[in-house]
C-alpha positions as CSV (number, residue, x, y, z in Angstrom):
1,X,111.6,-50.3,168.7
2,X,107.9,-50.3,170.1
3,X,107.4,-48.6,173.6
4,X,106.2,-52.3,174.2
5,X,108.9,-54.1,173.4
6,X,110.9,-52.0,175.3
7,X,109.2,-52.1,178.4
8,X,109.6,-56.1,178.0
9,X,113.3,-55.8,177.4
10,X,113.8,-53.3,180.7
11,X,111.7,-55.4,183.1
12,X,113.6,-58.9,181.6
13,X,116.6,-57.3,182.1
14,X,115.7,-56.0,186.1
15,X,114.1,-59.3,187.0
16,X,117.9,-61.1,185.7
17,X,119.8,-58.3,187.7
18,X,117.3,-59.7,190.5
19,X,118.1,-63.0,190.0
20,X,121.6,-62.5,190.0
21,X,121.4,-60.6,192.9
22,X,120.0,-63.2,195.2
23,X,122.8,-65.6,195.5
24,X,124.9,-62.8,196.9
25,X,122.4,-61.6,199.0
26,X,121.8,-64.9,200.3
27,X,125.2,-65.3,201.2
28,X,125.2,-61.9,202.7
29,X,122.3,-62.8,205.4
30,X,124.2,-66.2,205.9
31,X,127.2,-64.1,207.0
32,X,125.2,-61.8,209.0
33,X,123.7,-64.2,210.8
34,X,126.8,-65.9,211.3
35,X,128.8,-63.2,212.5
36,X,125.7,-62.6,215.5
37,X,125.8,-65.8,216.5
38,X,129.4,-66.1,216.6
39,X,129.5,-62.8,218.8
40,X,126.6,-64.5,221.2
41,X,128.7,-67.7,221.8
42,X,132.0,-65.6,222.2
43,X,130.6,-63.3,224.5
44,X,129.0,-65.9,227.0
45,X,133.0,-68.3,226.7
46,X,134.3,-64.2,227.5
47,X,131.8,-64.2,230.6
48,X,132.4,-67.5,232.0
49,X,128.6,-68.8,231.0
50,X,130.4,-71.9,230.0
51,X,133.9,-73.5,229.5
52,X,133.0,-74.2,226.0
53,X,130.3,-74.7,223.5
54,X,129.7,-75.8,219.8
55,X,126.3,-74.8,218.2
56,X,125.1,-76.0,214.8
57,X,122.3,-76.3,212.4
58,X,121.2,-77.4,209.4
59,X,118.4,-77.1,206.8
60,X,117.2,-80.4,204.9
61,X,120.5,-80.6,203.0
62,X,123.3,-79.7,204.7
63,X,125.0,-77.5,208.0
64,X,123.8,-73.8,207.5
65,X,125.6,-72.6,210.8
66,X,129.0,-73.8,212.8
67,X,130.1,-72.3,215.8
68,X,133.2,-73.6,218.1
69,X,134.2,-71.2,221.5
70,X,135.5,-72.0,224.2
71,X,137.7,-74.9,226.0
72,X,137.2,-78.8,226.6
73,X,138.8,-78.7,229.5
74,X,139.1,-75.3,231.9
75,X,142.6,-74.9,232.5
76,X,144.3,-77.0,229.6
77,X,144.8,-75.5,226.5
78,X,142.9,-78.0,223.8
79,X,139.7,-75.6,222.5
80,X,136.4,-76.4,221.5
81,X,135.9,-77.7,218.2
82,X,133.2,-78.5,215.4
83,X,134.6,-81.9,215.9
84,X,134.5,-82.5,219.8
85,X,133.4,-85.5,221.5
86,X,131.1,-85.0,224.4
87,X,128.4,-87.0,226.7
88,X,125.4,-86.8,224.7
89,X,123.9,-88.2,227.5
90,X,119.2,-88.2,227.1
91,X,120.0,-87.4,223.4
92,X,120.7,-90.9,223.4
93,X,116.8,-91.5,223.8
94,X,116.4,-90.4,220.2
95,X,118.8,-92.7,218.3
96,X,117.4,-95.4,220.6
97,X,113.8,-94.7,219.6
98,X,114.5,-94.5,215.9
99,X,116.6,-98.1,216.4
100,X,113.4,-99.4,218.0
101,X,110.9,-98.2,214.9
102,X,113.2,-100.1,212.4
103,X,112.3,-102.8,214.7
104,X,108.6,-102.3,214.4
105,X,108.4,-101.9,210.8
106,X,110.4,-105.4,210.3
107,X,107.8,-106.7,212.9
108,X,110.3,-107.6,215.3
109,X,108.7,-105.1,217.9
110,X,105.0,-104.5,218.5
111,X,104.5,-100.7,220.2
112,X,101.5,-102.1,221.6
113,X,102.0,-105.8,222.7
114,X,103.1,-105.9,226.4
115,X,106.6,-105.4,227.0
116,X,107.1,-108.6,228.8
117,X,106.7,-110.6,225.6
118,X,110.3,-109.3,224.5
119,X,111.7,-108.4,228.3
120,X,110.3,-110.9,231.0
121,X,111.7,-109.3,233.6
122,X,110.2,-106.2,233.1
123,X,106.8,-108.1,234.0
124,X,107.8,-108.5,237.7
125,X,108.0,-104.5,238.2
126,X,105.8,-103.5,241.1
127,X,104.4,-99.9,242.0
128,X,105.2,-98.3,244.7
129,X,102.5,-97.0,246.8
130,X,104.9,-96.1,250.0
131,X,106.8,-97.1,252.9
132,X,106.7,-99.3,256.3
133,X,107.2,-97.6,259.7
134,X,110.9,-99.5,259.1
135,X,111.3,-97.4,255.8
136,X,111.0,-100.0,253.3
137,X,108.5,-99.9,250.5
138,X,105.2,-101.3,249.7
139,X,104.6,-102.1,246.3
140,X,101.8,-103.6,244.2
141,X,101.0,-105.4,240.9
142,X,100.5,-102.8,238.1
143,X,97.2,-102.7,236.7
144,X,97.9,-103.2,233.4
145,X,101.7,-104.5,231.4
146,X,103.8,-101.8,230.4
147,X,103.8,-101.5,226.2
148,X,106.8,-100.2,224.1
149,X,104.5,-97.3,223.5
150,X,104.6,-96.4,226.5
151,X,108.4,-96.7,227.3
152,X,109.2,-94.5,224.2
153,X,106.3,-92.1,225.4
154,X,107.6,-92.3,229.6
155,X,104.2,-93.1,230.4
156,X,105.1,-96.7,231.4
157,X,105.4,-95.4,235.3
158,X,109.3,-95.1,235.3
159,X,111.4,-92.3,237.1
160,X,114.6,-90.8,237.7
161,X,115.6,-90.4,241.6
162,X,116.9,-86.8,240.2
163,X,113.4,-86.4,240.2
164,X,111.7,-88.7,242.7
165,X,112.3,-88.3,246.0
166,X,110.3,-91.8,247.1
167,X,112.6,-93.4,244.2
168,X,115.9,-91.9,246.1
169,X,114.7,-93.6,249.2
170,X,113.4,-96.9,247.4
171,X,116.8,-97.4,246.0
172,X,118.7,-96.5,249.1
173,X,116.2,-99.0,250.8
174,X,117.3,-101.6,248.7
175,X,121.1,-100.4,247.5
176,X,120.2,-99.9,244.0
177,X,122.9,-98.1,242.8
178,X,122.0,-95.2,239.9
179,X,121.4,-95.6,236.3
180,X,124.7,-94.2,235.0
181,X,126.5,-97.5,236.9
182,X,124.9,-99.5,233.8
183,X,124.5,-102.6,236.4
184,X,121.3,-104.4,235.2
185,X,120.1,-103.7,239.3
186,X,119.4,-100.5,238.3
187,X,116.4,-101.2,236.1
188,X,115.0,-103.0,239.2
189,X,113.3,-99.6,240.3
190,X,109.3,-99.9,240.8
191,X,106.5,-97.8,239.1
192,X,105.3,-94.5,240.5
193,X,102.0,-94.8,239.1
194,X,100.1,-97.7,236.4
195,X,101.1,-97.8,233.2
196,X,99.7,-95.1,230.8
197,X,98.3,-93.0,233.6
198,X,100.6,-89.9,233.2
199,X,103.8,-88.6,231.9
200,X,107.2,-88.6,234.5
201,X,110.7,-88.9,233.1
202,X,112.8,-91.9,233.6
203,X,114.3,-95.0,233.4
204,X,111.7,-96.2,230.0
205,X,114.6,-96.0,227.3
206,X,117.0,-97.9,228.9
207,X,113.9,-100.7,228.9
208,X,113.8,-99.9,225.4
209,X,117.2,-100.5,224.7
210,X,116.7,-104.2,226.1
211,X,114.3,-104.5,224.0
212,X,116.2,-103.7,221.2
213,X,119.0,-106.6,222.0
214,X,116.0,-109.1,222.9
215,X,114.6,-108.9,219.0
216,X,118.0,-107.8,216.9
217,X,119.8,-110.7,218.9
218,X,122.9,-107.6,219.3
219,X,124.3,-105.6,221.6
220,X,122.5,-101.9,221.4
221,X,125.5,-99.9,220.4
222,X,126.4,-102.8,217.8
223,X,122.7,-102.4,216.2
224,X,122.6,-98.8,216.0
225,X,126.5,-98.8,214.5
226,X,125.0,-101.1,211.4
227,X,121.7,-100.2,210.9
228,X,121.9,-96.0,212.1
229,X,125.1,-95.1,212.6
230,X,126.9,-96.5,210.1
231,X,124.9,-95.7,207.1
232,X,124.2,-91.9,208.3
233,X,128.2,-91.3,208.7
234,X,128.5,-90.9,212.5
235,X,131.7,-91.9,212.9
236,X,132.2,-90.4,216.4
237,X,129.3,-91.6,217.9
238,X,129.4,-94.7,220.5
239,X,128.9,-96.1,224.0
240,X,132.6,-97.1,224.1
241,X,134.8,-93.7,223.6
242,X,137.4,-95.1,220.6
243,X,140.9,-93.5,221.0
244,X,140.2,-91.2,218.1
245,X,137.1,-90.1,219.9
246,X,138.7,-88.9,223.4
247,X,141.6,-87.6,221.9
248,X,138.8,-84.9,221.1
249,X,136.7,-85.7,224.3
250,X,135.5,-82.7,226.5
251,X,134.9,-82.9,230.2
252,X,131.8,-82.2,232.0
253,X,132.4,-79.5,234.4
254,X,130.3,-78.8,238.0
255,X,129.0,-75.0,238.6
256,X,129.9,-74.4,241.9
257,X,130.0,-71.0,244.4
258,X,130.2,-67.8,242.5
259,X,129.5,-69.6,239.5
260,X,133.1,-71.0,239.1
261,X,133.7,-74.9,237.1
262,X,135.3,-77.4,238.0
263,X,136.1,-80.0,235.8
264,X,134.5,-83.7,236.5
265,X,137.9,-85.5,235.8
266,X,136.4,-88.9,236.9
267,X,132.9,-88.6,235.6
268,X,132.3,-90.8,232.6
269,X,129.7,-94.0,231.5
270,X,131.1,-97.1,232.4
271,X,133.2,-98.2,229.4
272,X,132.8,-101.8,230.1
273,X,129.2,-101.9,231.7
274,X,126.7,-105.0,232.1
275,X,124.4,-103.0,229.9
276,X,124.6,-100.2,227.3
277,X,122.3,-97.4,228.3
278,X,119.7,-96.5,225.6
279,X,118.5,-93.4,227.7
280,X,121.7,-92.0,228.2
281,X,125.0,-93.6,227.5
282,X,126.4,-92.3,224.0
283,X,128.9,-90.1,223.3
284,X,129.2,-88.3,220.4
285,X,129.7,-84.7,218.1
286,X,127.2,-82.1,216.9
287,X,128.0,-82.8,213.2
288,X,127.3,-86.4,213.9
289,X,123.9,-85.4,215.8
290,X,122.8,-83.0,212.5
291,X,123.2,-86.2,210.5
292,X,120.4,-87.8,212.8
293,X,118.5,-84.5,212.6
294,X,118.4,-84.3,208.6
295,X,117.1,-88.2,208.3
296,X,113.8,-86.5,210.7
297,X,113.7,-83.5,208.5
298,X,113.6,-86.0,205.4
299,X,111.7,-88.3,206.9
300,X,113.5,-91.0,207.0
301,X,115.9,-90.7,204.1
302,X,119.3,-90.6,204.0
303,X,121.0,-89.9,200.6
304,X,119.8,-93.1,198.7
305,X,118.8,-94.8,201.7
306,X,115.5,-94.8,203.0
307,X,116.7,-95.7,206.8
308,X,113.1,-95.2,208.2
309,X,109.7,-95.1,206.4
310,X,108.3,-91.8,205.8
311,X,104.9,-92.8,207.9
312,X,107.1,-94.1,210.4
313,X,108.5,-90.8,211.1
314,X,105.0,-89.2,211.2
315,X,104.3,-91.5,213.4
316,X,107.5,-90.6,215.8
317,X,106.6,-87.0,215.6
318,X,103.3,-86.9,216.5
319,X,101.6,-87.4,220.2
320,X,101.5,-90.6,221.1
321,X,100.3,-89.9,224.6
322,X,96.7,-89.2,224.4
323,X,95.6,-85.9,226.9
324,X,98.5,-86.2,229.2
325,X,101.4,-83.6,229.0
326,X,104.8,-82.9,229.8
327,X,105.1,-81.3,233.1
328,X,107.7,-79.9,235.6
329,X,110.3,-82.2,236.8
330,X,111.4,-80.9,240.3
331,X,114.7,-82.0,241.2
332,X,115.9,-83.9,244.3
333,X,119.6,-82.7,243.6
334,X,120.2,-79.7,243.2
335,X,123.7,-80.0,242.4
336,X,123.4,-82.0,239.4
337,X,120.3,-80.7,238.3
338,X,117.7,-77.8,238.5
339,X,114.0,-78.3,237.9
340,X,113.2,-78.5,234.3
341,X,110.4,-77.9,232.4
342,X,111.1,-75.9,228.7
343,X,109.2,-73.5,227.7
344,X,107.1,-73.6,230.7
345,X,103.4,-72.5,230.2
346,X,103.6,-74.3,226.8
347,X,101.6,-77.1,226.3
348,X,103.9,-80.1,225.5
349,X,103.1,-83.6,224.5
350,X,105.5,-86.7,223.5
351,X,105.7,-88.5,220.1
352,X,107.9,-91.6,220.0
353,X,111.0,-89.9,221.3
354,X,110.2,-86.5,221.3
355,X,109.0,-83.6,223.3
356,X,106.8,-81.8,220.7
357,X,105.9,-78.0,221.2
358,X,102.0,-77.8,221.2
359,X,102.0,-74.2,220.4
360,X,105.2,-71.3,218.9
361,X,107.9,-71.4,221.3
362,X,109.4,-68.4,222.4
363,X,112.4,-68.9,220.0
364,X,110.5,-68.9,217.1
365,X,109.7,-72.7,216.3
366,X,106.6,-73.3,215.0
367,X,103.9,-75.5,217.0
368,X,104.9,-79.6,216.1
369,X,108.4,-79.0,216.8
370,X,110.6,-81.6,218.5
371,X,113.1,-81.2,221.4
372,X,114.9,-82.9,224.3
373,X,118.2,-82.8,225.9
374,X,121.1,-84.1,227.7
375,X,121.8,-84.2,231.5
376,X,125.3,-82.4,230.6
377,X,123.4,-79.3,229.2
378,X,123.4,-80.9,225.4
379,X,120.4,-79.6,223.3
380,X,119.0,-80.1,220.1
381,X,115.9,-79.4,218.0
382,X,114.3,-80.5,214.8
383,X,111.5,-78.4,213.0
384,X,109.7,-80.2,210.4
385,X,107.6,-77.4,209.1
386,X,110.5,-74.7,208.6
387,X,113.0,-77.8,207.6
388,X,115.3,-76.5,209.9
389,X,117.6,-78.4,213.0
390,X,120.2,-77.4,215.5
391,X,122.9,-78.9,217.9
392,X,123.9,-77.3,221.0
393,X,127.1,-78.6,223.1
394,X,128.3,-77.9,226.8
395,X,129.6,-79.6,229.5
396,X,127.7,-78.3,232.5
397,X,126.3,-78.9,235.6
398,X,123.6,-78.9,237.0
399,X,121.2,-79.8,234.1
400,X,118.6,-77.0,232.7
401,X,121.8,-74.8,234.1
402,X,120.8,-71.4,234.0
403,X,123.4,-70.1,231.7
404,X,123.8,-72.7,229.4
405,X,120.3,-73.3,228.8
406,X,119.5,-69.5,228.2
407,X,122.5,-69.5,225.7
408,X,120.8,-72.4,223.7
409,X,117.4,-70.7,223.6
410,X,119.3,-67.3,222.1
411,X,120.9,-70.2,219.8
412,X,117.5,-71.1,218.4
413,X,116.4,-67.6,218.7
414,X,119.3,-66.1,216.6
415,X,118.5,-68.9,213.9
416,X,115.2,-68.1,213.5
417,X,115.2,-64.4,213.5
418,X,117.5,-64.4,210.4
């Protein structure tokens, strides 16, 4: 045999051993990094971070990571599971958003058009510019009609009174109750500032939602079932809980003195409410959630079904509000929520449901990521340039908790570092 022929034969033969050899080693790092974040999550349930947690992620295809620790309810036996229900609470804004661009793309719904075309009411929203000597506000015309654009983008002029404390005092003015009642009075809060000045938090996607019945001529949570839920496979995700849903239900629990829970027995969305609650209302699981993550990762595809176009969801995950950015929410109560703002010293902007990551995040997600969270400490990401999502689950108060919101940036940490 020539020296030539040989040295052919011995490197074909190493690079087959090599190939062989990655399937196992594959699954070897998959275990590894399984195995550290199952010792994370176990380690904060054993320090009473949180009562209980479920983490997962996924790649383009399918779940890559599944974690489970913990208990639904302090105190009773049931444990967490992959499968628990939970308040999903301002995850809700996502699902509503992608429920509004099939909308758009059937020209049903213009981003751009003023709202009030769709909504009338929303066209008699004044912005409040302060209060009498008797305590009740003075408002004003805005100078321009709030858009859908900028309802998915919260640049309509909206607020939470979690985070306004002229909004507390303008619905205690004028007994508006709070967004989770679901009464149709609660949407009757003014404008902070004019349309598309600046970015605040707020009240825009429960707007959107109305929207959503106005041009589908359905309920919200009936149009997402048929034309999200339903073909995706979330089976467990709804305003109303089923009775196969809160047989696995979790409770949210309050952080109290010496960092002790109690769970919020009473503390649920109105089940029969005058409105279903596009910012905030759904309930759902992680694997449910990952099914909404892959169809961003895919753009839009869902097995055969192409559920949004793939320029739709370029559009989605881009910014979509000009030079304004996301800033620091300070809270007005500090026992349902902290101040929030994550990553702070990031630049953040908003696509069309979004917070997107300007620049690397600590954890390791590239710049153009997508983020946002639920009020109950719920978070979730989506990174379209690794191709890589993740669910995180608790039931904690006060929001941006500092526990259970550090345990979901070592989450994301953890995943990207293997």
């Amino acid at each position: 045999m020539s020296i030539s022929r040989r040295r052919f034969l011995v490197a074909g033969s190493a690079a087959l051993a090599v190939a062989a050899s990655s399937p196992a080693r594959a699954r070897s790092r998959e275990a590894a990094r399984k195995g550290k974040i199952d010792a994370l999550l176990q380690r904060a349930i054993d320090a009473g971070d949180v009562p209980g947690v479920v983490a997962m992620a996924t790649d383009r295809n399918s779940v890559i990571y599944e974690g489970a620790y913990g208990k639904r309810i302090l105190g009773q036996p049931a444990p967490m599971t992959a499968d628990t229900v939970v308040w999903i609470a301002s995850m809700t804004k996502a699902l509503t958003a992608a429920g509004v661009m099939q909308l758009v793309e059937q020209g049903k719904l213009d981003l751009d058009a003023p709202a009030a075309k769709v909504v009338p009411d929303i066209a008699t929203i004044e912005v409040l510019e302060g209060f009498d000597a008797a305590g009740q506000p003075r408002t004003r015309p805005p100078k321009r009609p709030i858009t859908l654009r900028h309802l998915l983008t919260h640049t309509a002029g909206f607020g939470y009174d979690t985070f306004s404390e002229d909004l507390a005092k303008y619905q205690t003015a004028k007994n508006i109750p709070g967004i989770i009642a679901c009464q149709n009075a609660t949407l009757r809060t003014p404008l902070l500032f004019d349309p598309g000045e600046r970015w605040f938090y707020g009240i825009n996607f429960d707007w959107a939602g109305k929207m959503v019945e106005a041009a589908s001529g359905k309920k919200l949570g009936r149009y997402l079932e048929e034309s999200l839920f339903a073909p995706l496979g979330m089976t467990s995700t709804a305003f109303k809980i089923t009775p196969s849903m809160r047989e696995r239900l979790a409770r949210v629990h309050q952080r109290g003195d010496n960092d002790a829970f109690t769970p919020l027995i009473n503390l649920e969305v109105p089940q029969e409410p005058e409105f279903e609650m596009g910012g905030g209302g759904l309930y759902g699981t992680a694997g449910d959630y990952l099914r909404f993550v892959r169809l961003i990762l895919n753009r839009g595809k869902a097995g055969g079904d192409q559920l949004l176009k793939p320029e739709t969801v370029d559009l989605m995950t881009r910014n979509n509000m000009g030079d304004s950015r996301v800033t620091l929410l300070k809270t007005t109560a500090p026992p349902l929520s902290n101040d929030v703002e994550f990553f702070p010293g990031l630049p953040k902007t908003w696509g069309l449901g979004f917070e997107i990551n300007m620049e690397k995040a600590p954890t390791g997600r590239p710049a153009g990521g997508l983020m946002w969270a639920g009020f109950a400490n719920t978070y979730y990401w989506i990174d379209p340039v690794t191709g890589i999502g993740g669910v995180y689950l608790s039931q904690v108060l006060p929001f941006a908790d500092k526990k259970s919101l550090s345990l979901y940036y070592a989450f994301e940490t953890a995943m990207y570092a293997a």
